[in-house]
N, C-alpha and C positions, 0 to 999 in steps of 0.2 A: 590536439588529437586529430589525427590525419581519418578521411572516411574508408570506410570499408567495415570490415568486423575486427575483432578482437575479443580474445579469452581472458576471463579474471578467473583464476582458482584462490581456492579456500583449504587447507591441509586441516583440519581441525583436532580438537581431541577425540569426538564421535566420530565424527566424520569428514568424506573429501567431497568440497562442489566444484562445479564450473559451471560457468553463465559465460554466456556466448552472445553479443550485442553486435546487430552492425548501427553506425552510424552513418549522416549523412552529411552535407557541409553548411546544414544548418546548426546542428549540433543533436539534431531532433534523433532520436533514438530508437531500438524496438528488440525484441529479446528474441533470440534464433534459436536459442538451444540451453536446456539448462541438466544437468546430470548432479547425482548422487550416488556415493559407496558409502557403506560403514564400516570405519576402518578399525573402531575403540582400542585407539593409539592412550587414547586415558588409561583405559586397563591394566595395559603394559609396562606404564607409567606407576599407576599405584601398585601393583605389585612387585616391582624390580626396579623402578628406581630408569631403567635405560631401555631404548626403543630398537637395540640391535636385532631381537626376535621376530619384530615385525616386518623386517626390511623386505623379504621377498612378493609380500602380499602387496604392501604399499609399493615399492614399485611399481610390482604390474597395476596396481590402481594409476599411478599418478603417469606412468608411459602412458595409458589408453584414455585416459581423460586429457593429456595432452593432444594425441593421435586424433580425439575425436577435433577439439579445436580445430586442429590444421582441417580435417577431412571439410569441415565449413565455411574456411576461407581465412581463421584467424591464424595468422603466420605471426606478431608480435606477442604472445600472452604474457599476462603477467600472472605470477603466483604467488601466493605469502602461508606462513604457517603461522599456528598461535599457542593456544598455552601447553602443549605436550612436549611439542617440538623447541618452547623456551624453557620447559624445569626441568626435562632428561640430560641426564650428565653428557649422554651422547648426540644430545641435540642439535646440534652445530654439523658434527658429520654426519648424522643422519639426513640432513635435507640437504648438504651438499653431493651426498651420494644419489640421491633422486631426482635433484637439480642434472647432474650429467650423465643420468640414466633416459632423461627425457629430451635431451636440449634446451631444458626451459629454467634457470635459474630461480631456487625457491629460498624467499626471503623470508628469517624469521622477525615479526614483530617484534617489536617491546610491547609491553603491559596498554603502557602511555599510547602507543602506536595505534595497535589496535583497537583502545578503546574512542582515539581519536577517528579513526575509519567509522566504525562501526557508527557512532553518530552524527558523520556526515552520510552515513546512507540512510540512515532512518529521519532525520531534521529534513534532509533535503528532501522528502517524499511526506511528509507532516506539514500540519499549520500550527503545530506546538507552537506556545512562541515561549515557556520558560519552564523549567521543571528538572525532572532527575532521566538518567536514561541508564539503563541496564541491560547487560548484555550476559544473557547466563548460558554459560557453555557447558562444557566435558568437565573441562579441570581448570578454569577459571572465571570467574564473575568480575566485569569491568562496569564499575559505577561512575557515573560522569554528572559534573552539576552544570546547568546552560541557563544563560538569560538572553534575551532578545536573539536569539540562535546563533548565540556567541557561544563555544563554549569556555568553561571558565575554571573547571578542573576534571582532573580524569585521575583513576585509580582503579588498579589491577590487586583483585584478591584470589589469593590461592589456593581455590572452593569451586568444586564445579558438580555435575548431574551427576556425574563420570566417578569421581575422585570420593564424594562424599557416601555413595553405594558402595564402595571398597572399604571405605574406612570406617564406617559405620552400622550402616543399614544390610548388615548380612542373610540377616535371617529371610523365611519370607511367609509369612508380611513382616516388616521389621517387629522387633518388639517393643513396646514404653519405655524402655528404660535405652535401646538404640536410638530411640528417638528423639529423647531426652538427652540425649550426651550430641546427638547431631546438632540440633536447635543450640545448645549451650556453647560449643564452637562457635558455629557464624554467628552467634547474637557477640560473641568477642572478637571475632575479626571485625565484623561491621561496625562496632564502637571502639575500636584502634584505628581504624581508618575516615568513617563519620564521624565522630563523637557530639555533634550538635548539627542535627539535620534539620530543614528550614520544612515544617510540617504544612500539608495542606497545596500542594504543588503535585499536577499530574506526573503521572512513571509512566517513561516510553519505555517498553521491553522490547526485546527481540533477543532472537536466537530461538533453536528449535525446541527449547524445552518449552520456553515460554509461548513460544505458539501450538506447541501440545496443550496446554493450560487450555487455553484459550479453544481451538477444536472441543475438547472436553466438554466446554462450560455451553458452546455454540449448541451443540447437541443435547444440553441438556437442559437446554432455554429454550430449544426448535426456532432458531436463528433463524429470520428468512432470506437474510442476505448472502449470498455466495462467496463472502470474500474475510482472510483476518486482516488484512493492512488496515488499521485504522479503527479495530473493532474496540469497543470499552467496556471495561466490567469495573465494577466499584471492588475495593479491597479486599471485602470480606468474602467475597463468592470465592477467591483461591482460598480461605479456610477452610470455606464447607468442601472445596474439591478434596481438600490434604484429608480433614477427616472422614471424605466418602472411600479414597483410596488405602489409605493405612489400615482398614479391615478388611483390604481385598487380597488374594494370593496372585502371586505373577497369571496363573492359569485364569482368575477369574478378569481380574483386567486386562487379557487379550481378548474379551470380549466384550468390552465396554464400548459402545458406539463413539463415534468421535479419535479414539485411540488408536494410532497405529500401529502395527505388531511389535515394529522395531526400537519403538519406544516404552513400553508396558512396561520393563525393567527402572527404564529411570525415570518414572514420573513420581512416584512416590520420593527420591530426595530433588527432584528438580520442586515439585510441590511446597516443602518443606525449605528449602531456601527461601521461594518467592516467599512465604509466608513469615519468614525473618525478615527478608528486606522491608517487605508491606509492614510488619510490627514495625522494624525498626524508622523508615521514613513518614510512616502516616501521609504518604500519599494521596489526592482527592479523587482522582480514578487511575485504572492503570489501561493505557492506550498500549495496545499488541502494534507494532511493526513486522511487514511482512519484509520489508529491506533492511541489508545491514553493510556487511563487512565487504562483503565484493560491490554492492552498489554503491560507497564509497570511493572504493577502488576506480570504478568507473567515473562516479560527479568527481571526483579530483583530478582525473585527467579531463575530463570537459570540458571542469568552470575552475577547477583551483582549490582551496581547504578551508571556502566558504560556502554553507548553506546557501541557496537563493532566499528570498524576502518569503514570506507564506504567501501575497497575494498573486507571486509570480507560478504559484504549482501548476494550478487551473490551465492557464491558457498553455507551459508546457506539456501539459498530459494529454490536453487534444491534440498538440500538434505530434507529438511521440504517436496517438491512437490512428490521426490521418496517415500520416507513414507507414505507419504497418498496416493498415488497408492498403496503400497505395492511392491515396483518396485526397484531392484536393478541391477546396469548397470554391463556387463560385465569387469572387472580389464580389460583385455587384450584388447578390446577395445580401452578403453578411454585413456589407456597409448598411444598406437596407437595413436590415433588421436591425443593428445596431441605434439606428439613427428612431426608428418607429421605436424600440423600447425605452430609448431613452424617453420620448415626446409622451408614453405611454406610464412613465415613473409616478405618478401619482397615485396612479390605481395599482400600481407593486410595492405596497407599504413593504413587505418583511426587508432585513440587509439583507444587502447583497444580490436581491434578486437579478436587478439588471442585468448585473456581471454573471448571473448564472442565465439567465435567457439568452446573452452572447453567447456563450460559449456554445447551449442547445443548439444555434446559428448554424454553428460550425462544423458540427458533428449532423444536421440533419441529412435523412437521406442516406446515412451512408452502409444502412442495410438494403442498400438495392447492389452493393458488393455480392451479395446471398442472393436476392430475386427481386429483382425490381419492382414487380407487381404485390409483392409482398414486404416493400420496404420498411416499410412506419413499424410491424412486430420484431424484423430482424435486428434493425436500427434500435428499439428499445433493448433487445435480447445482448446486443452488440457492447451498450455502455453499462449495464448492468455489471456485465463481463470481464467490463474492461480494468486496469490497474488506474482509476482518477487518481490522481495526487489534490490535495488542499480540498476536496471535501469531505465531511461527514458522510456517514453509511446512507442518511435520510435527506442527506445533498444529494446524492448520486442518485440516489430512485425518482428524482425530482428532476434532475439533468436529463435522465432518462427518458422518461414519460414525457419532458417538454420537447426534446431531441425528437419524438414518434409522434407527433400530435396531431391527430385525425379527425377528433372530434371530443367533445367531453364525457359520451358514455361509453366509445371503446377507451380513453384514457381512465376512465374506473374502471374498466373489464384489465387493463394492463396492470393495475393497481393494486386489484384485488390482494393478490398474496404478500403486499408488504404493508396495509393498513397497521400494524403494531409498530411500524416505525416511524408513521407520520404522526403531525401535531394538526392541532385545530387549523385549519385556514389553508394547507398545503395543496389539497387537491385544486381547491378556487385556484391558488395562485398557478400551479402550473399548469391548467384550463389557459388561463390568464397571459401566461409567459409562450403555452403551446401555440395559442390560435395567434397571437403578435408573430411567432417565428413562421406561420402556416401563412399568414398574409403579405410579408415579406416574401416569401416563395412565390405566391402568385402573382406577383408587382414582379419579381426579376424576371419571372418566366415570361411577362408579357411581353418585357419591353429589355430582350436581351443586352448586357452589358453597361445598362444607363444605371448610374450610383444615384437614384432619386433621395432628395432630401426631404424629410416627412418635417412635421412641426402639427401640433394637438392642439385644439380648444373642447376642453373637458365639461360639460355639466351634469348638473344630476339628472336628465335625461339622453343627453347625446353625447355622441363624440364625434368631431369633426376634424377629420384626419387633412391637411392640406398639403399637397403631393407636389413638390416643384422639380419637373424631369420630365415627368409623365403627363403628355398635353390629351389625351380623352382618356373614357373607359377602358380599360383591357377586355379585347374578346380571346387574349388565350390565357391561360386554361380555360377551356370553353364551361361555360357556370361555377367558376370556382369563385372567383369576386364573390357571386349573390349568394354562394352555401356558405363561405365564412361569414356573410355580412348578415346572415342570419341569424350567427351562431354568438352575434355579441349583445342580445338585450340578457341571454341566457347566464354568458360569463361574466358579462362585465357590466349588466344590468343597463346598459345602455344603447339606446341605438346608434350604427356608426352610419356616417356623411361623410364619402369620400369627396375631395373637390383636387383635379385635376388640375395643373399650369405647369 
């Protein structure tokens, strides 16, 4: 994949997207532009069987969401359709009639296809490493089984948000006995097609209903993280949502916080599916994917029609986040740090810490993009914000807060509002991993471009950091040496002894 930008569209049964990426020749990536229409080519579908009614709408949709691509530099786009545009009799000429209405050739998946895409965008942005993946749409539901982010089978059932409010769920609210015949359907699709699911194994979902679900359940828990990619709910909370919604009329759930207007229609049978699948796989949490079907699109031209390894997400996502700052960290730096956290691994008992203090490395600093004088709050505001791949929600506020680190009582004044996601020892530790990346900083700045090699002799009263690079004291940053060296009987309980050579 050559750099520049380039457009991925999505023709769906709800609806039409396009995601707008440029790339660069590292492979490192960043998102330009991303649009939606609602087109409920499902509709059209379930009620007539053929999509020739819709043809003037979707056009002009699919013309100006190409138009928009070109307008920002993508002249190759790729586009694909999925389950509307593969079970209408007229499915074939309907997307070749769009296809040379736009210049841009629209390819319909298969079942398999699809469902193959969709889990390479959601794996490839995961640390899953084995379980089920689900992809519930308009008018089909693609279930996929994956081990070590292999995946290992895929299937396309023909049941969607879309399809199953047409055929079922007419009334509104639906009634018992609708919803009783809805349920009794997919629970037979789903045991013609699973009929012996391996229980107790996370569900990656994505698709819009499922991250409706998920919005829903966010505002109904006072989330305090800003993001679904990656968000978890145990099983049963999509029951209590199915039965908070099924007593509600379409009027009164466009008022449910969390809901967006254009979904209040079908979240009552997108509800009631996930609620089959969840009966039927006994899944041990279901993890929301905010990537799917085009972010496939995209990692397949990339890297190919393999997942990366989960340990490789991390240090992709900083470098994706430096690129689109336009932000590159100083070498001498991060080796720095690198090198002092490792020598510094004792005192970072949790996993994985090291690797998450690197990477803060790398990312620090980089809200002086926003105001330099005010960098360390932007910089925490920044990665908050940001799309991490390979951590957890109470990763990222932890990358964060170590990424901004000024001192230990503005990193609990940073903290404040997501205390319900941390665990015992969290704060210590990125104290711990902040003031390591904060004195690293003050070591590059003194002694620009010198990659000094640290090495630790740890006791229960000192630490004796021995710096081979760096032959005296640093007098620049002027007092910053003596304010961190202050700051460590606090963090780290011990006093630090710097020795120079």
């Amino acid at each position: 994949m050559r750099s520049g930008r380039h457009g991925f569209l999505d023709i769906g049964s709800h609806s039409a997207r396009l995601l707008v990426v440029e790339v660069d020749g590292r492979k490192r990536w960043r998102v330009m532009d991303e649009e939606r229409a609602i087109l409920r080519l499902g509709d059209a579908l379930a009620s007539e069987g053929r999509l020739v009614g819709e043809i003037d709408r979707a056009q002009a949709v699919y013309q100006t969401l190409c138009q928009r691509a070109r307008h920002l530099g993508a002249h190759d786009s790729e586009a694909v359709g999925t389950a509307a545009l593969r079970a209408a009799r007229d499915g074939a000429a309907f997307a070749a009639q769009l296809g040379r209405s736009a210049g841009v050739p629209l390819t319909v998946l298969s079942g398999e296809e699809e469902a193959r895409l969709g889990f390479l965008g959601a794996v490839a942005t995961l640390g899953v490493e084995h379980g089920y993946l689900c992809d519930l749409g308009g008018a089909s539901t693609e279930i996929s089984r994956f081990r070590g982010r292999e995946l290992l089978a895929a299937d396309s059932a023909p049941f969607g948000a879309v399809t199953m409010r047409q055929q079922f769920l007419r009334d509104d609210p639906p009634s018992q006995a609708q919803a009783e015949a809805a349920m009794a359907h997919v629970r037979s699709l789903l045991q013609a097609s699973l009929p012996q699911p391996e229980p107790g194994l996370p569900l990656v979902a994505l698709g819009g209903s499922f991250r409706s679900i998920a919005k829903l359940h966010q505002a109904a828990v006072r989330y305090p993280f800003p993001s679904l990619h990656n968000y978890r709910m145990l099983p049963e909370a999509i029951w209590q949502l199915g039965r908070r919604m099924a007593r509600m009329s379409l009027r009164e759930r466009r008022k449910v916080p969390g809901l967006a207007l254009h979904r209040a229609e079908l979240v009552p049978s997108a509800l009631l599916i996930a609620g089959a699948i969840v009966e039927h796989l006994r899944p041990s949490e279901v993890v929301i994917s905010g990537a799917g079907l085009r972010e496939g699109m995209l990692y397949r031209r990339l890297h190919g029609p393999l997942p990366p390894p989960a340990e490789a997400l991390l240090s992709r996502s900083c470098e994706n986040l430096l690129f689109q700052l336009g932000e590159e960290p100083d070498p001498a730096q991060v080796a720095m740090a690198d090198s002092l956290l490792v020598a510094l691994a004792p005192l970072l008992p949790q996993p994985g810490a090291v690797r998450l203090g690197q990477a803060a490395a790398r990312l620090r600093g980089i809200g002086r993009r926003v105001n330099f004088y005010d960098r360390h709050r932007h910089t925490f505001a920044i990665v908050i914000g940001a799309r991490i791949f390979g951590l957890s929600h109470r990763e990222q506020v932890l990358l964060a807060a170590t990424a901004a680190y000024e001192g230990p009582r503005r990193m609990r004044d940073l903290l404040a509002p997501y205390l319900d996601l941390l665990e015992r020892g969290d704060i210590v530790l990125a104290q711990r991993l902040g003031l390591g990346c904060a004195l690293a900083e003050a070591l590059a700045r003194s002694a620009p471009g010198v990659e000094a090699e640290i090495a630790a002799d740890i006791t229960p009263a000192l630490i004796t950091l021995g710096i081979a690079g760096i032959a005296a004291p640093p007098q620049l940053p002027f007092g910053e040496m003596e304010r961190l060296a202050l700051q460590f009987p606090k963090v780290f309980g011990r006093k630090l002894v710097p020795r120079y050579n």
